[in-house]
Structures are given as structure tokens and as C-alpha cells.
Wavefront OBJ file of the C-alpha trace (Angstrom):
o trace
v 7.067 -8.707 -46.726
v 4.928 -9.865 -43.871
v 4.002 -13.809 -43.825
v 0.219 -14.718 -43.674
v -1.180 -17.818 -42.344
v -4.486 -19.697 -42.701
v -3.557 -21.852 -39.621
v -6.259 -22.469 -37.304
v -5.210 -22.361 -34.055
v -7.203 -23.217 -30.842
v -4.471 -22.710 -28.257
v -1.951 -20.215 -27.848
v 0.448 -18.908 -25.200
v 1.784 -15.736 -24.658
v 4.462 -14.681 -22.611
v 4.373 -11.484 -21.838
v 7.286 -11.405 -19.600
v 9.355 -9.404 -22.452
v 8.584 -6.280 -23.563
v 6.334 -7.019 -26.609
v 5.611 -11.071 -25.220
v 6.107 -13.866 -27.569
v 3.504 -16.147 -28.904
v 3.543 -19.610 -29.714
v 0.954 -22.596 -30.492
v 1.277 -25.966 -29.731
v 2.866 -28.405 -32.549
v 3.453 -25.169 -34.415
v 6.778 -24.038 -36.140
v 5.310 -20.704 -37.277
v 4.073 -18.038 -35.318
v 0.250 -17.322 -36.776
v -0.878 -13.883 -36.227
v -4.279 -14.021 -34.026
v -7.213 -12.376 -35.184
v -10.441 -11.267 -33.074
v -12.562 -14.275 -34.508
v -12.913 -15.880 -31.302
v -11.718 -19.235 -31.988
v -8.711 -18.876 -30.220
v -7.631 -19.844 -26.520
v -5.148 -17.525 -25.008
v -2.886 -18.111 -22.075
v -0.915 -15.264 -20.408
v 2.186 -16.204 -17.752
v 1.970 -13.831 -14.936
v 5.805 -13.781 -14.893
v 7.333 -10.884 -15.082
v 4.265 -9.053 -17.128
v 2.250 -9.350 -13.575
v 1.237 -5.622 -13.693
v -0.234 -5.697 -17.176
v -1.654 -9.003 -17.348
v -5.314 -8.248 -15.953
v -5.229 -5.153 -18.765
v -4.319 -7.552 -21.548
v -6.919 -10.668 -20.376
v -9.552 -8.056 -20.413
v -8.317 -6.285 -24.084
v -8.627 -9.803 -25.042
v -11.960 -11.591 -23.900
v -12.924 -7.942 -25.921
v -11.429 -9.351 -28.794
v -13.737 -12.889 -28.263
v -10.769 -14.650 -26.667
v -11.055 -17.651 -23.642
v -8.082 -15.877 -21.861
v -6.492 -16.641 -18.842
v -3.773 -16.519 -16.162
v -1.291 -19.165 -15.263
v 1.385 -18.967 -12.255
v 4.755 -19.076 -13.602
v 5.665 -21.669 -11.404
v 3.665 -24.726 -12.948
v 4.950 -23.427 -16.728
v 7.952 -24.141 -15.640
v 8.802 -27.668 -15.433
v 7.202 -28.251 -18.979
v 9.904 -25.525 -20.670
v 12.100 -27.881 -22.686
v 15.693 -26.817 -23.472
v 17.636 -23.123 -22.478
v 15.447 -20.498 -21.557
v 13.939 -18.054 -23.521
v 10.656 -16.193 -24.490
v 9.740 -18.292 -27.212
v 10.375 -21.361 -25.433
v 8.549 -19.857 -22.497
v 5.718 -19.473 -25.005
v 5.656 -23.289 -25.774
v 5.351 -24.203 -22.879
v 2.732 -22.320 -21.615
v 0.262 -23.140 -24.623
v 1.340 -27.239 -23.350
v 0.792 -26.405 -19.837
v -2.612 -24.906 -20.613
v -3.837 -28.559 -22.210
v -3.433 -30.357 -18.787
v -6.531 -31.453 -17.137
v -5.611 -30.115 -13.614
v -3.884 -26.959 -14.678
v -4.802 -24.078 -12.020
v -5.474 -21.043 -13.345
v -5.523 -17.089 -11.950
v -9.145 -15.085 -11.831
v -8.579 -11.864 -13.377
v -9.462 -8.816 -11.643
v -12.133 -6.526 -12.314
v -10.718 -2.799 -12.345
v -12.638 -2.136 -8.598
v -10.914 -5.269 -7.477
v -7.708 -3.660 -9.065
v -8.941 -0.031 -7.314
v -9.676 -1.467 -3.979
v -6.572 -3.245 -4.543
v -4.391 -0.029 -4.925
v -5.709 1.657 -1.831
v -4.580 -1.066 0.056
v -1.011 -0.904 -1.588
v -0.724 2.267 -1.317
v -2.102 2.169 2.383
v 0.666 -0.956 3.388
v 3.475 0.725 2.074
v 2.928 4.234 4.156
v 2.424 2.054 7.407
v 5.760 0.073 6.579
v 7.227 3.875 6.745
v 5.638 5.351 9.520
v 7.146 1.907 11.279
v 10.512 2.578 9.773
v 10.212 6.396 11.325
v 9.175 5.027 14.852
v 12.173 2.765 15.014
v 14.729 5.499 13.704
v 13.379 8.402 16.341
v 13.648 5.104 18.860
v 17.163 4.161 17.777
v 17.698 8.018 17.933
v 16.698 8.386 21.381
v 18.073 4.523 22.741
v 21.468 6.000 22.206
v 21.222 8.730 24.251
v 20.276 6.608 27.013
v 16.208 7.191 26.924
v 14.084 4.372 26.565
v 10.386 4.781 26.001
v 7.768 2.025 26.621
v 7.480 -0.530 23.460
v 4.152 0.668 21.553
v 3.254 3.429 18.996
v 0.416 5.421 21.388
v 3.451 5.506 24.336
v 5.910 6.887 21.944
v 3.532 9.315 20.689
v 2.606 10.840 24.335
v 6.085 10.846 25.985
v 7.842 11.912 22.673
v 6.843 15.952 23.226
v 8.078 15.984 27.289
v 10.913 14.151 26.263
v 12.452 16.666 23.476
v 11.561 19.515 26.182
v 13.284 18.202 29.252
v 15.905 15.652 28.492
v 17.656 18.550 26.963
v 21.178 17.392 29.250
v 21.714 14.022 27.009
v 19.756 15.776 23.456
v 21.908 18.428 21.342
v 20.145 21.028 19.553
v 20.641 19.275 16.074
v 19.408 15.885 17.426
v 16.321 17.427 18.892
v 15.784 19.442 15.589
v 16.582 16.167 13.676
v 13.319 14.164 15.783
v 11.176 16.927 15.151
v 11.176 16.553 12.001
v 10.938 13.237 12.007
v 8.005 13.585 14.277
v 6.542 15.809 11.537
v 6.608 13.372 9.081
v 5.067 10.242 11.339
v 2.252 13.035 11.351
v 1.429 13.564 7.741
v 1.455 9.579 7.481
v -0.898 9.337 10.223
v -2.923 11.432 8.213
v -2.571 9.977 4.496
v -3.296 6.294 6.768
v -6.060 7.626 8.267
v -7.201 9.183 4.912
v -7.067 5.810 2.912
v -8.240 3.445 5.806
v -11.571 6.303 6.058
v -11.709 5.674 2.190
v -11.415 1.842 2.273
v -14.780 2.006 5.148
v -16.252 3.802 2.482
v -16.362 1.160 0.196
v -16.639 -1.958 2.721
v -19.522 -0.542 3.683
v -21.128 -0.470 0.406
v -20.060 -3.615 -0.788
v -22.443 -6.754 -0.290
v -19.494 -9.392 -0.079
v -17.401 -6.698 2.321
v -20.448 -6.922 4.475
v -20.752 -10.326 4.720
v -17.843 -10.745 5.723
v -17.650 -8.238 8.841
v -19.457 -11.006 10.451
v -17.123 -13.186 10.973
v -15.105 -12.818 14.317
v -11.724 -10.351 13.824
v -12.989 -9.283 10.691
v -13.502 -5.706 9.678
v -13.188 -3.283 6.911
v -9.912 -3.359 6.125
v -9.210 -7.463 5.603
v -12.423 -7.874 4.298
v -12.150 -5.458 1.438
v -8.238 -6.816 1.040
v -10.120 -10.637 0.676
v -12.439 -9.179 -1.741
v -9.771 -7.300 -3.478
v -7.570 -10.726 -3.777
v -10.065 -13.080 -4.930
v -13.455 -11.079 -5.836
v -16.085 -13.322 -4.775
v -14.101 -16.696 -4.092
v -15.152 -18.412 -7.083
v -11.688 -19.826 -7.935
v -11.325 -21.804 -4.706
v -13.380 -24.947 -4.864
v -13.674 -24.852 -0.948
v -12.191 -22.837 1.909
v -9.416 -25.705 2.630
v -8.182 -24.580 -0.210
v -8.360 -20.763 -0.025
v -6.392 -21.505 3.648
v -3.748 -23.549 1.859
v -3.505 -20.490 -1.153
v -2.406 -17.929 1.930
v 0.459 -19.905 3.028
v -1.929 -20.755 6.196
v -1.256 -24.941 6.469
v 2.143 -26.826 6.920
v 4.446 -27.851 4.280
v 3.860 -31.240 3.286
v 7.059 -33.791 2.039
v 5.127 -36.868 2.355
v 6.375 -39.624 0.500
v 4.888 -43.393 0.683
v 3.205 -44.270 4.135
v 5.207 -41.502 5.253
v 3.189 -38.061 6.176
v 5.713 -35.421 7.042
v 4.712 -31.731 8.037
v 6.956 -28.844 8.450
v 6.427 -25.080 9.305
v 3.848 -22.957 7.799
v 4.181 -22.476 3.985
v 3.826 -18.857 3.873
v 2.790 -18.966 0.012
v 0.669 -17.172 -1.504
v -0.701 -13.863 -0.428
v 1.462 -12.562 2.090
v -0.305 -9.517 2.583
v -3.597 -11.388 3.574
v -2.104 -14.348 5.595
v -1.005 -11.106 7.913
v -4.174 -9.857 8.199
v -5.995 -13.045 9.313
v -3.483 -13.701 11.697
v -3.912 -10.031 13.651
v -7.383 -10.677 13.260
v -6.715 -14.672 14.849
v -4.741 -12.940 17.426
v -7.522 -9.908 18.084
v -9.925 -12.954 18.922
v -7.603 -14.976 20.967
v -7.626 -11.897 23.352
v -10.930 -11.201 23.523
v -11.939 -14.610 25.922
v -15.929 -13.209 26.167
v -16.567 -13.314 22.783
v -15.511 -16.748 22.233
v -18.905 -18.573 23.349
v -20.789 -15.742 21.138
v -19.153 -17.278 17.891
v -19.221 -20.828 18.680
v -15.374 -20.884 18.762
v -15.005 -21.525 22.758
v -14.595 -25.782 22.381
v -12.240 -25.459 19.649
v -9.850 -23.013 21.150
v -9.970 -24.247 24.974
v -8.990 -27.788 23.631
v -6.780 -26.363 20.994
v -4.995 -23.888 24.113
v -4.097 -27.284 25.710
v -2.226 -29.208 23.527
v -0.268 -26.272 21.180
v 2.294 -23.138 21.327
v 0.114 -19.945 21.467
v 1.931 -18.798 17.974
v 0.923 -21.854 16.314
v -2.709 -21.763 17.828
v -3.212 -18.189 16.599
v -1.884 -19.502 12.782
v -4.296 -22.588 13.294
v -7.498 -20.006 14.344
v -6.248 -18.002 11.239
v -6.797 -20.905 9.054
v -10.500 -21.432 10.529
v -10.979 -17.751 9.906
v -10.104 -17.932 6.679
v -12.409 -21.276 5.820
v -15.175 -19.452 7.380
v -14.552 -16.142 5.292
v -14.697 -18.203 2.203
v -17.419 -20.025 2.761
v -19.561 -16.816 4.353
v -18.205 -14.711 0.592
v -18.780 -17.673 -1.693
v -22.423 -18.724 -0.240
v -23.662 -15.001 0.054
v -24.238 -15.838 3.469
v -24.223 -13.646 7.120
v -21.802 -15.933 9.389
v -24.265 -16.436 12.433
v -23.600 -19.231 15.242
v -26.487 -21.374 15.715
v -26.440 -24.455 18.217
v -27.262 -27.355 16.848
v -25.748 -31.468 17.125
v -23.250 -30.009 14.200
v -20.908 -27.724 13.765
v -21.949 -24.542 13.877
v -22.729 -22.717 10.041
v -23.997 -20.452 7.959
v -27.290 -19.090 8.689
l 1 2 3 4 5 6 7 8 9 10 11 12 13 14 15 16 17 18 19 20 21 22 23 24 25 26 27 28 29 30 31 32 33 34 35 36 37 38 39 40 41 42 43 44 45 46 47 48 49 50 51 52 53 54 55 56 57 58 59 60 61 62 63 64 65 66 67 68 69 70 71 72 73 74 75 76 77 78 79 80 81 82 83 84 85 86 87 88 89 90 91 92 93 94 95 96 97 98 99 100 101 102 103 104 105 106 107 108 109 110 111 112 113 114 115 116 117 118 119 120 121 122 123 124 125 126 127 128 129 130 131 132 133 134 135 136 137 138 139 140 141 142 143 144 145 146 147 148 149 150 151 152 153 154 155 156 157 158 159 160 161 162 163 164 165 166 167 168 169 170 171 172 173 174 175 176 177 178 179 180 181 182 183 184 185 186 187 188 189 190 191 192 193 194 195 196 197 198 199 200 201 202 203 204 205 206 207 208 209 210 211 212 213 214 215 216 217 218 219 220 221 222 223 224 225 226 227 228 229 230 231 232 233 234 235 236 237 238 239 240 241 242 243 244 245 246 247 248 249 250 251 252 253 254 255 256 257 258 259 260 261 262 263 264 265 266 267 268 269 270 271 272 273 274 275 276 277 278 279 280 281 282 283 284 285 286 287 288 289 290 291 292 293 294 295 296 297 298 299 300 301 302 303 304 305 306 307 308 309 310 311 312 313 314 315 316 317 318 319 320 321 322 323 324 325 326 327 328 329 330 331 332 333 334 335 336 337 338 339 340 341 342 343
């Protein structure tokens, strides 16, 4: 016979890392079944239930809940005891009571579009890569190098299937045909989704904002918009900078401050794209004066490793992104005694 409960409960976590998630308030023994009056406070661990999490926060602030998103990673240290789902539970409806908890925005279903085209769009470059290196591996055996770079491969690739015909068999040359015939239908599907993704940069305010800033264009600033909507969860852009992995690891203890590598946490995806689009301004000298950037990088050039400069220009990128998408602001360069800012 199912058990009823008059408990009123006014925080609850869910983990929805199982296949139904378990549920569990705080100083609770029994499990109270929640009901859409709105005076409940629901927590959902992204662990393992990732994928459907933004679907259930939304079903949820429908049903008048305060719902949100917690990394697994800071439930984790207040799990008491073995693991399990229930215990999982408890502890995220304790770690949702602490004062500095960090919690996850969730999407809105064009963030969660935009979002998928850019999925969908990384994964069919990572093959067309994978196909360039095979038909190079392919021919590297044989004894043919080509010039390192996709547009070189592309032009020689014809001429040399006709004419190195003394060091290519038949089946080898019929073999990176066809892989040449797939690298084209992936050029196409790319070039399909990246004409697609234009599309909607250039109707979105935020997207267009951001095209201001140096390196950036349609495709990282519809991924930035796609990750964190309009930047409200960041309370500056240090922080956004430290979310993408983009500042050293810290193990400071006492009067000790000790920095390592980069972090690479966060969103991997992203901290790429800034640093192709640090790297596109680094090699583009003329436009440095245009975007105030020329001090910073000449002294910058002088004292650090190119690779680290181009991670440190990524990190100013990425400040200046947030602060251009969270101010609804055009990033223009004006001279004045300070720093250069939004105008």
C-alpha cells in the first residue's frame, strides 16, 4: 500500500545519476513524495544524468520548484559512508545548504540547439582530421611526403594518385580515393553546419557583441553563448577565465604561493577556441595597436615562451568576452589614462 507523508520539506536532492534518481531530504529517514506546491527546493547532481538534467530543471521550475544544478565534484566530499544513490542523495540536499555552494545555469533549449550544432560540427572535424592523417600515413609509407597542412594535401593529393603510380598499387590508390571521397562529404556537412551556425550569430544580440572583440567570430562566439547564455553565473571575467581551465594550478599553502601548468578544467571545447583565436591575433602584428593590445603583448613577448603568451592572451580574451556579453556592450578601444574598456 503506498506510504503518505505530511512532511514539509524545503530541501531536497535528487540524484539522477540512476535510472529513475533517488531522492532524499535533509534530517529525513523517509523519502516524502514531492508535490507541485512550490515549497520545495530541488537539487539535481549533474553526474551521470548530465544529458537529462536541463530537461528535468525545466519540468520542474514548471512544477513551481527553485531547481538547480550542482557539479558532482563538490557533492562529493560531503557523501558519508559507501557509495550509493541514496547516499548520493543526502548529500547533495547538505551540499545545497552551504553558503558558497556553486551552482550550474541551466540551458535554455536554443542554448541546448546552438549547442548541438556545435557538437555535431566538432565531432565531423575530429574525423575529417582522422581521414587526413590515415591517407598521410597511407602515402608516408610508400615513400611520398606531402607538405604539413590540409589546403597542400588537398591540391597535390589528385597529381599524386595519377603519377606516382611506380610506388601506389591499384588497391592502395582505389583505397585513397575513397577516402578522399569521404574527406569531401565532411567538407560539405562542416561547411553546412558552420553556414548554419553564421546564421544564427548573426542574429543573435550577445553573438554580435561579441564579434568585436579581437579573434572572435561566429563560431566561438555562438559556442560562448551556447556554454554560458549571457554570463550571468560568473561574477566577473577572472572567473569565467579560471572556469575554462585558462589560469595555473594553484597548491599554495601558508606564505607559500605555488603555480603549476594550466588547469585545463572546465570547458575544453571553449578553452580551444580562445586559444586559436589568441594565436590568430598573435599573428596578425597590425592589428595589435587597433585593439589596444600592442603594450601588453610587446612586454609580455619579452619575458615568456610564445605557448604560454598565446594561453595568457587567451585568458585576456576571455575576460574581455565576458565582460563585452555580460554588460551588453560593443568592445571598442578608446585611449584614455586607463585601461582601455567598454564603450
Amino acid at each position: 500500500m503506498p506510504r503518505s507523508t505530511s512532511l514539509s520539506v524545503a530541501t531536497m536532492g535528487i540524484d539522477i545519476g540512476s535510472a529513475w534518481g533517488d531522492r532524499r531530504a535533509p534530517a529525513m529517514d523517509s523519502q516524502p513524495d514531492p508535490s507541485p506546491a512550490g515549497e520545495h527546493v530541488t537539487l539535481l547532481d549533474r553526474h551521470g544524468g548530465l544529458r537529462r538534467a536541463p530537461h528535468l530543471s525545466h519540468r520542474l521550475h514548471l512544477l513551481g520548484h527553485d531547481a538547480r544544478l550542482m557539479p558532482a565534484k563538490y557533492v562529493k566530499p560531503y557523501r558519508k559512508g559507501q557509495k550509493n544513490d541514496f547516499r548520493d542523495a543526502e548529500a547533495i540536499a547538505e551540499a545545497v545548504q552551504r553558503p558558497t555552494m556553486r551552482f550550474v545555469a541551466t540551458k535554455t533549449a536554443d542554448q541546448l540547439d546552438l549547442q548541438a550544432l556545435h557538437r555535431v560540427r566538432a565531432r565531423l572535424v575530429s574525423q575529417r582530421t582522422g581521414i587526413i592523417n590515415q591517407i598521410r600515413a597511407f602515402l608516408l609509407e610508400r615513400g611520398i611526403a606531402v607538405r604539413q597542412g590540409l589546403r597542400f594535401l588537398r591540391a597535390q593529393l589528385p597529381e599524386v594518385l595519377g603519377k606516382r603510380t611506380d610506388v601506389l598499387s591499384d588497391r592502395l590508390v582505389h583505397v585513397i580515393e575513397d577516402l578522399a571521397a569521404d574527406w569531401r562529404r565532411l567538407d560539405e556537412r562542416i561547411q553546412g553546419l558552420s553556414g548554419e551556425i553564421e546564421i544564427v550569430a548573426s542574429q543573435d544580440p550577445g553573438c554580435k557583441r561579441l564579434m568585436t572583440v579581437p579573434g572572435i567570430g561566429p563560431i566561438i562566439s555562438s559556442a560562448m553563448v551556447a556554454a554560458i547564455g549571457s554570463g550571468a553565473v560568473f561574477s566577473n571575467g577572472r572567473d569565467f577565465g579560471a572556469w575554462l581551465g585558462l589560469v595555473p594550478r594553484q597548491i599554495s599553502t601558508g606564505d607559500r604561493t605555488i603555480l603549476g601548468k594550466v588547469s585545463k578544467q572546465g570547458n575544453r571545447y571553449l578553452r580551444v577556441l580562445f586559444v586559436q583565436a589568441a594565436w590568430v591575433v598573435l599573428i596578425k602584428p597590425q592589428i595589435w595597436e587597433r585593439y589596444g593590445l600592442k603594450q601588453w603583448i610587446t612586454a609580455a613577448k619579452r619575458r615568456l615562451h610564445p605557448n604560454v603568451l598565446a594561453i595568457a592572451l587567451a585568458n585576456k580574451l576571455a575576460r574581455i568576452a565576458w565582460a563585452v556579453l555580460s554588460k551588453d556592450c560593443d568592445f571598442k578601444c578608446e585611449k584614455t589614462d586607463e585601461m582601455p574598456r567598454c564603450a
